[in-house]
N, C-alpha and C positions, 0 to 999 in steps of 0.2 A: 778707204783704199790703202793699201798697204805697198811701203813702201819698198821700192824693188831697185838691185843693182842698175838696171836700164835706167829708172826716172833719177835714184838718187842724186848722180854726176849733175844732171840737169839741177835740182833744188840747192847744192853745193855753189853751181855758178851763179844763179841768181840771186843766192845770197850774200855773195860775194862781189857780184857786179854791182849791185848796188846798194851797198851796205856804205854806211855816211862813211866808212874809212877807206874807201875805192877812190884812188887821186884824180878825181874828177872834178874839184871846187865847188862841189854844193851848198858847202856848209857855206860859203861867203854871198852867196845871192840869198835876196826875201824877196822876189817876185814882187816888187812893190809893195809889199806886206808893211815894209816898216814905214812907210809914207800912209799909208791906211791905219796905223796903228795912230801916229803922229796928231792925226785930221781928227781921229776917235772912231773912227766907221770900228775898228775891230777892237775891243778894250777888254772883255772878257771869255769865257769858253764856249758858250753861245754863240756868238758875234763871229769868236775864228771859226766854230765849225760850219756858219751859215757863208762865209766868205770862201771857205777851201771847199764847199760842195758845192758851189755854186759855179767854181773854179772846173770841178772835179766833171760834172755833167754840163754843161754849156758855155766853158769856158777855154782856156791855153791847156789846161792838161786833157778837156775833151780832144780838140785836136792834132796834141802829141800822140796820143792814142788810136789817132785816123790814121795817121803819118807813120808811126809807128807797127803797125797790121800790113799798109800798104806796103814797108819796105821788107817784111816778114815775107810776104806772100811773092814779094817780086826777084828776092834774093832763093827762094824756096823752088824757085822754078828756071832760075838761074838769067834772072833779066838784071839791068842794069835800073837803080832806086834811083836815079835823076832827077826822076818830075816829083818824086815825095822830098826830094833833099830840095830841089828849088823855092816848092812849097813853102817847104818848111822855115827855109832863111827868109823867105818873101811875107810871110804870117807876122814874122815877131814884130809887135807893137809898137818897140821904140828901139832908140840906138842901143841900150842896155842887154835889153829884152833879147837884141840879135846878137851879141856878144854871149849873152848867158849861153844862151842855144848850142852855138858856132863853138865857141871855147869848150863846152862840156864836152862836144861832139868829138874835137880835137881830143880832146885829152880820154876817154873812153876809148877812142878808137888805142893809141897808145898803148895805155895799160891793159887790153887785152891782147895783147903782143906775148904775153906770158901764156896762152895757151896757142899758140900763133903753130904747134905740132898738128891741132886740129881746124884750124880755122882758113878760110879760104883769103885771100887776098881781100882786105875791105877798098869800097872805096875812100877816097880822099876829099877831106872838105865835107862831110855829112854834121848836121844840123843832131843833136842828140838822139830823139824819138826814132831816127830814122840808121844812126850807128846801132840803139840797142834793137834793132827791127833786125837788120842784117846780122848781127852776133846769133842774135836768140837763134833766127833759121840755117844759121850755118852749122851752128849746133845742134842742131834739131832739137830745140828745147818748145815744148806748147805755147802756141801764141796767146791761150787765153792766159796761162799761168804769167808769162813774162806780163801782157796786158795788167793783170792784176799787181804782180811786184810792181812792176813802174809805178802805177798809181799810188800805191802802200809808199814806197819813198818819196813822192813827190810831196803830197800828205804830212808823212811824217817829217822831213824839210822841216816844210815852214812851220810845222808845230814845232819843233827845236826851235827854233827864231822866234816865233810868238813867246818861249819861256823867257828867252831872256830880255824882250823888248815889252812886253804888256805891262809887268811882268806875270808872268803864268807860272803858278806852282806846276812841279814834275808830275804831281798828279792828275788836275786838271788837262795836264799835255797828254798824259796816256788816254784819260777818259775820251778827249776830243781824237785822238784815235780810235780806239775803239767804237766810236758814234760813226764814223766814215765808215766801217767794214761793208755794210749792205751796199752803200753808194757806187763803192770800191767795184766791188762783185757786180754789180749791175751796171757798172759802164764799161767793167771791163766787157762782158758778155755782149754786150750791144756794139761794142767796138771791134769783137771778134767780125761781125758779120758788114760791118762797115765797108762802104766807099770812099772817092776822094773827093766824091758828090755829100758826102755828110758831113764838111769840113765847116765851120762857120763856127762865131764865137757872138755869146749877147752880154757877155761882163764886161764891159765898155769902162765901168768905175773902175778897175783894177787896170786896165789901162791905160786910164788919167792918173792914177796913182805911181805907176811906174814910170811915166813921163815926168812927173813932179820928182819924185824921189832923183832922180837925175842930177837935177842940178839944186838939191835939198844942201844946204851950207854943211851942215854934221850930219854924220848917219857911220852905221855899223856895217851896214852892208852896202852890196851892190843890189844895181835893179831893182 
């Protein structure tokens, strides 16, 4: 498809909105990543990519992604994202977990203030998934395309945190990127057609791990 004034403004903001130098603090959470590293569950490029797909499809970033469509669709039609932002703070795992959420969501909403010529009034207090839900439709930028960026950063995240914690060469980070692309594609796609009836999570160890990393004596990150 070729790329046209109408879409480009959209692939500009996405790249932008979530690009690791967007002041939203991503780079300082590992989703419990680095407590799973600690234990040895994740120690090479196999291991993280069996850990962020598993994350990716039946896990927190499956349903940021439910959460996410929901508040697309409810901002798109000009309803109030409530029961996805409630959701959404009521989902996170642990005290961390609900900090990561809440804080990114604060701070996202913020720094889109800078196109704030286009942007409708967001609400207040939105859980992350469900700030970039609202941006993306207020923009009218496509939900599968946002669905897909989200996932590609979330992904990429913690692989920048598995380099420096495993430790993982720069190479092996991009491969276990690239390894995630179909995954990527395919939740996003499944997550366009999503309810808030498809929410539920089965990585229950990356939960325990994030609860642990909490109160872990040293650590790099949070969460």
């Amino acid at each position: 498809m070729t790329m046209t004034e109408g879409t480009l403004p959209a692939l500009l903001r996405l790249m932008t909105w979530l690009s690791p130098a967007f002041p939203v603090g991503s780079f300082s959470y590992s989703h419990g990543l680095e407590r799973a590293i600690l234990e040895g569950l994740v120690r090479d490029r196999d291991t993280l990519v069996a850990w962020l797909r598993a994350l990716i499809e039946h896990g927190s970033a499956w349903n940021d992604s439910v959460l996410l469509a929901q508040a697309w669709r409810e901002t798109a039609a000009a309803r109030s994202c409530m029961e996805a932002a409630e959701l959404a703070e009521a989902m996170a795992g642990s005290r961390e977990r609900q900090m990561e959420t809440m804080l990114q969501g604060e701070a996202f909403v913020a720094g889109i203030s800078a196109w704030s010529d286009k942007s409708r009034p967001q609400e207040t207090g939105m859980a992350y998934p469900v700030a970039v839900g609202q941006a993306a439709a207020s923009h009218a930028i496509d939900l599968h395309e946002v669905l897909a960026a989200y996932l590609h950063a979330f992904a990429s995240n913690l692989v920048q945190a598995a380099i420096r914690l495993v430790p993982l060469g720069q190479r092996d980070g991009v491969k276990a990127v690239a390894s995630l692309e179909v995954t990527i594609r395919e939740t996003a796609a499944r997550a366009c057609r999503s309810t808030l009836d498809d929410l539920g999570s089965s990585t229950f160890l990356s939960d325990v791990m994030a609860m642990r990393h909490e109160v872990q004596y040293s650590r790099v990150f949070r969460s």
